[in-house]
N, C-alpha and C positions, 0 to 999 in steps of 0.2 A: 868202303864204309860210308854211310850217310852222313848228312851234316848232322842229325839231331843224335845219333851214336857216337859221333867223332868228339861233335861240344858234353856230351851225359859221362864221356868214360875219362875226359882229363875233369871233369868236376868230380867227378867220384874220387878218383884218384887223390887228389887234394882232400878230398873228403874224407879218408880213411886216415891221414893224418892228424886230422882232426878231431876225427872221434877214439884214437887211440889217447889225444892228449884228452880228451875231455873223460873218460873213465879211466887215466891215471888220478887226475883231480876227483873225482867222485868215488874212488877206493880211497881216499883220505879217510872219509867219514864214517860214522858207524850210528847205531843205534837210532834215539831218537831225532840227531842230526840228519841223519841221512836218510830219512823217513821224509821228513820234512822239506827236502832241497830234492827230494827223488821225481816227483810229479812231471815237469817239464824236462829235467835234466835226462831223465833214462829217455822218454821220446826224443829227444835232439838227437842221442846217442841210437838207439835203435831208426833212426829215420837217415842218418849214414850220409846227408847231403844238403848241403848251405851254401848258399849264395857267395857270404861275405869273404871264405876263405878261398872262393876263387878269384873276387875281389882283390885279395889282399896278395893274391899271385899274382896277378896282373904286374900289378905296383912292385913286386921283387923280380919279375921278367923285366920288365924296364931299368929297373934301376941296376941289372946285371949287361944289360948291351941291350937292350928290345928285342931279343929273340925269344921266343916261345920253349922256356925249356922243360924237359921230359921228368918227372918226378923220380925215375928209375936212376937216373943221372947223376943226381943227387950224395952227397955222404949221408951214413945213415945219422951222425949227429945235424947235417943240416937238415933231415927228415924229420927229427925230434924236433929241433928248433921250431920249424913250421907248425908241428901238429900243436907245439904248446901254445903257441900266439895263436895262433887262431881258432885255438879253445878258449883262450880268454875273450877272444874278439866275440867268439858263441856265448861266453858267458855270463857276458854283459847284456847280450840279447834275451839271454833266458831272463835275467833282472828283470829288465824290461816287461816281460808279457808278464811274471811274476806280480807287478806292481797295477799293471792294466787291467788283469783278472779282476782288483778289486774295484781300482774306479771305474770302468765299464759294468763291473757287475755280471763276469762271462766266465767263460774257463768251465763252466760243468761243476761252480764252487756249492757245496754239498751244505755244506751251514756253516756259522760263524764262527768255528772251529777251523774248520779249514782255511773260509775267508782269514784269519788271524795266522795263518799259516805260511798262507802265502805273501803274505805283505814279508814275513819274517826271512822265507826263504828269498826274497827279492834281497833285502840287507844281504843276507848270508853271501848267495852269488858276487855282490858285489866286492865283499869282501877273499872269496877264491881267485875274484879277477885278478889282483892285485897280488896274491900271491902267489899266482903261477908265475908274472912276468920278475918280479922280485929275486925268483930264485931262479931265472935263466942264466946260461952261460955266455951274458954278452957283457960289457965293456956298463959299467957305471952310468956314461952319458947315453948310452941307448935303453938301457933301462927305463931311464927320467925319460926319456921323450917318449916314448912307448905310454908311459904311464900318465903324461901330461897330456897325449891324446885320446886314451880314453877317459880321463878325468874330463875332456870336451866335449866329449861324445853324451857322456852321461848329461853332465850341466844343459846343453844344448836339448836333448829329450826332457827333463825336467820342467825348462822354459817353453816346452809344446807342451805339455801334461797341463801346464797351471794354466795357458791361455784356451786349453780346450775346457778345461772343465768353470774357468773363471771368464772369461772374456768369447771366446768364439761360441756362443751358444744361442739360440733362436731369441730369448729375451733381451738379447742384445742386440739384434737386426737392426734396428735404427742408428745406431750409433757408427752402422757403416752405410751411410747412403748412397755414395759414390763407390760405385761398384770398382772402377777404374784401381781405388786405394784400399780396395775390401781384396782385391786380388793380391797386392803385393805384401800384403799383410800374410792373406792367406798361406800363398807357397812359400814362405819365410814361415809358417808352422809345419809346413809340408816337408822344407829342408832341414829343418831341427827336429823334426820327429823323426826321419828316414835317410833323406839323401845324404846328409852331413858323416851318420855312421858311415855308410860304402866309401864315401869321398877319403875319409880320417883311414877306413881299411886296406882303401889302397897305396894312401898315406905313409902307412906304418911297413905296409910291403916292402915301399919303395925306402923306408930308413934303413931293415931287415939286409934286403939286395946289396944295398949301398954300404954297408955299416958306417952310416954318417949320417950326421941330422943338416948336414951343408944345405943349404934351398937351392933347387934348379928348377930350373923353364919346364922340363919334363915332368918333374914331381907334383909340383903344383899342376901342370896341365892334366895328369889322370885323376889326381884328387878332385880338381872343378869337373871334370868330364861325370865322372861317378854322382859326385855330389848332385849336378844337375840333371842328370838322368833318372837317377833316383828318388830326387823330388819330383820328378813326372810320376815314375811308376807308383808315390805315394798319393797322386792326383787320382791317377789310373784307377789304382785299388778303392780309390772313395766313389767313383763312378761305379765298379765292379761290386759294391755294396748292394745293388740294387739286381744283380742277377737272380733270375732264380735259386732257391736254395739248394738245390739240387747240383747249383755247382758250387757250394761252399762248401768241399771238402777237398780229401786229397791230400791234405799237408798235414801238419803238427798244429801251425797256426791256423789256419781254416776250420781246424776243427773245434778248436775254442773260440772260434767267431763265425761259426756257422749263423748265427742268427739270421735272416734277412732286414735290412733296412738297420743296423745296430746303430748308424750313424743318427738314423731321424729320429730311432725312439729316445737315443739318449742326449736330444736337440743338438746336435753339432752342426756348425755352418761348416759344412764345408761346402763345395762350390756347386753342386746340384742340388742341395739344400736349400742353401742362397736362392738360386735362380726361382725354386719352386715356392718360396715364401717370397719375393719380391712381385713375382708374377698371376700366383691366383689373388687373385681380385675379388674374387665374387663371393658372396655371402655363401652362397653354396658350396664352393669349393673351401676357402675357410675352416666350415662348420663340419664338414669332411676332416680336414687336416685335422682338427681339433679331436674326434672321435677318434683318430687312429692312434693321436696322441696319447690318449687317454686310455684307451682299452688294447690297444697294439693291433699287429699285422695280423690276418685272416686270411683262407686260401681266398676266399670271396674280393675282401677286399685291396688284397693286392695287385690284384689282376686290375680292378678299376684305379687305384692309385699310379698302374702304370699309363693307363691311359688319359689320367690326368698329366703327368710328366708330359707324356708326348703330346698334350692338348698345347701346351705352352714350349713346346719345344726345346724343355730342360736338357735331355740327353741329348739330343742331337748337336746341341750349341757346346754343351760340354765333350764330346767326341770333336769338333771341330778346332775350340781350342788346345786340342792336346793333341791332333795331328800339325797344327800350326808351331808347336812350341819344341816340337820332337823333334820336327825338319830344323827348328834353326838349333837344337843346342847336336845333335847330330855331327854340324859340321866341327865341333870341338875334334873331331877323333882328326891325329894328325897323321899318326903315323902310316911309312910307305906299304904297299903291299906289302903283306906277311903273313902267316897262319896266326903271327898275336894279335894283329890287326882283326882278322878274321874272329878270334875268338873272344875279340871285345863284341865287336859289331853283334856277335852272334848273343851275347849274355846281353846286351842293352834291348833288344826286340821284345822284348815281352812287357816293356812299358806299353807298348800299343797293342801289341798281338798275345793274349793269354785269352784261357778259356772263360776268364768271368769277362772280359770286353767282347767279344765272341757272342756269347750269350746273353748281353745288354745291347749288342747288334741289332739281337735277333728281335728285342723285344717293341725295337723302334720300326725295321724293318714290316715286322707281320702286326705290331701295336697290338700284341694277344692276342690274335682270333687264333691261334693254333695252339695256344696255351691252356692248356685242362689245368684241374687240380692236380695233376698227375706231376706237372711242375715244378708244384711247388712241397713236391713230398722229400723227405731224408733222401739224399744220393746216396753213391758207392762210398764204400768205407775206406778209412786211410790206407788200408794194406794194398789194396789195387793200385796196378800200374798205371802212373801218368808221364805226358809228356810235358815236357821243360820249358818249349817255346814250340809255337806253330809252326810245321816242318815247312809247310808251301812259302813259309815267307823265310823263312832261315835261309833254305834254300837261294830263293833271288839274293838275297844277302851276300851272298858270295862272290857274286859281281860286284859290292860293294868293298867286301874285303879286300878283294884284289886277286886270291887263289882259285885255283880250279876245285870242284867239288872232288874227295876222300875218294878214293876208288875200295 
């Protein structure tokens, strides 16, 4: 078996627990509740496969001995147990895009009916989150910790929401001058927006595993490992903002932020942002920035706004810091050779190796001469098959991990 078959069929695996708890919790509802909360929730469920609830395996492999174990192995209430947590751990995440849909201004929102709708179904979810784990069959104090973690989860994205839409935003460029503290600020919105969740899911794995909220050296070591991986890949994705549109699709979430460029038109510093408003200088360039702002991205003109980018060396210096930040939080991964080992190594690759960094590559590499409008038209649609992480680099990975490649 392949590596990218071997890592696709224990995420699925986990994943089908998952979406069992999550359409128990969504047959609760009927009528016009369930109208309302259906949007994102039936996609999660029909798309069969998440990140976080392999995350939050991880953290129950460890906190069981660090061995890798087989979901078939399992009792079938420990099977339930899993699929319910980490439907709430998904349906916290659905909150989430639920509430972004409106301050982004994305999601495919149809008019201020619906906009009004989904701010509601964002409440709503949050409110299933809490009680699905409520009515679990665990012990009182695993309950509360369970629930004190995502009550962190939430808080911690909220304090990225208010700084993106109140503080990290283009008309406040000056007030970070010193890029040095514009960064530490930065991925400290990058770890409350993103990394924090994975860190808190592998967290709650490892309480699950364990059934104890005791603190170990282990526990905490996959939580910061997550956590700061995860704020890379939330780096990642702010640099993969700028791929062709043709590769914003594929997912559930791609597909509601398909846009190209979602991050400039809706002024957010994030860190190619920064560079590209600290760096053009020129009146001309400017009066450019200014016009894009204003009237948005064009097939025409995005092709020259990449080559402005790579006039000043925004991507390339942004790929640089995030091969330098990967190699050192990397070394977090402690554990000895082992297939878990291996099946971390193999989920963390895709902060550096996914198809929107790929194709932000490309566009520094050839600086557009090979890029037609052709480009930048609508990709393939969600229901076409993708791959999870770049096989040629999962592969060498496995020299990392420690095992021999799946036969």
């Amino acid at each position: 078996m392949s590596t990218s078959n071997w890592y696709n069929e224990i995420e699925t695996s986990i994943a089908n627990l998952t979406t069992k708890g999550l359409l128990k919790a969504f047959d609760k509802f009927e009528g016009a509740d369930k109208e309302v909360i259906s949007n994102l929730f039936v996609k999660k469920i029909e798309k069969n496969k998440n990140f976080r609830p392999l995350v939050f395996f991880v953290g129950y492999c460890i906190a069981k001995g660090g061995k890798l174990l087989k979901i078939d192995s399992l009792s079938n209430e420990e099977k339930d147990l899993i699929g319910d947590i980490t439907a709430a751990i998904e349906v916290e995440n659905i909150a989430t895009y639920y509430i972004n849909h409106y301050i982004d201004q994305k999601g495919d929102i149809k008019d201020k009916q619906d906009e009004k709708n989904r701010v509601l179904a964002g409440v709503m979810c949050r409110n299933i989150q809490q009680s699905i784990i409520e009515n679990l069959s665990l012990e009182l104090e695993l309950k509360s910790e369970i629930i004190r973690l995502l009550k962190e989860i939430d808080q911690d994205i909220a304090k990225a929401q208010i700084f993106e839409v109140n503080t990290g935003i283009f008309s406040k460029i000056d007030e970070f001058s010193d890029e040095s503290k514009f960064l530490e600020i930065y991925f400290e919105r990058c770890r409350k927006i993103s990394g924090q969740f994975y860190g808190r899911s592998a967290e709650i794995g490892y309480v699950v595993g364990a059934r104890s909220i005791k603190e170990t050296e282990d526990k905490r070591k996959i939580e910061q490992l997550y956590t700061e991986m995860i704020t890379l890949l939330q780096y990642s994705n702010d640099i993969g903002d700028y791929a062709p549109p043709t590769m914003h699709s594929g997912t559930v979430e791609k597909n509601f932020y398909k846009d190209y460029g979602s991050d400039f038109k809706n002024q957010r510093l994030t860190y190619p942002n920064y560079l590209l408003l600290k760096r053009a200088k020129s009146e001309t360039d400017k009066k450019f920035i200014e016009v894009v702002l204003k009237k948005g991205f064009t097939d025409k003109n995005i092709v020259k706004f990449i080559k402005l980018m790579n006039k000043y060396n925004v991507l390339s210096d942004c790929f640089t810091l995030l091969n330098h930040n990967f190699n050192k939080e990397k070394k977090r991964l402690w554990l000895p050779e082992s297939e878990l080992r291996t099946l971390i190594s193999s989920s963390i690759i895709i902060v550096r190796s996914n198809k929107l960094l790929t194709s932000v590559k490309q566009l520094i590499t050839h600086s557009t001469r090979s890029l037609g409008s052709e480009a930048f038209t609508p990709g393939p649609s969600a229901s076409e098959p993708r791959q999870k992480f770049n096989l040629s680099i999962s592969e060498k990975l496995f020299r990392w991990g420690g095992i021999k490649k799946k036969k």
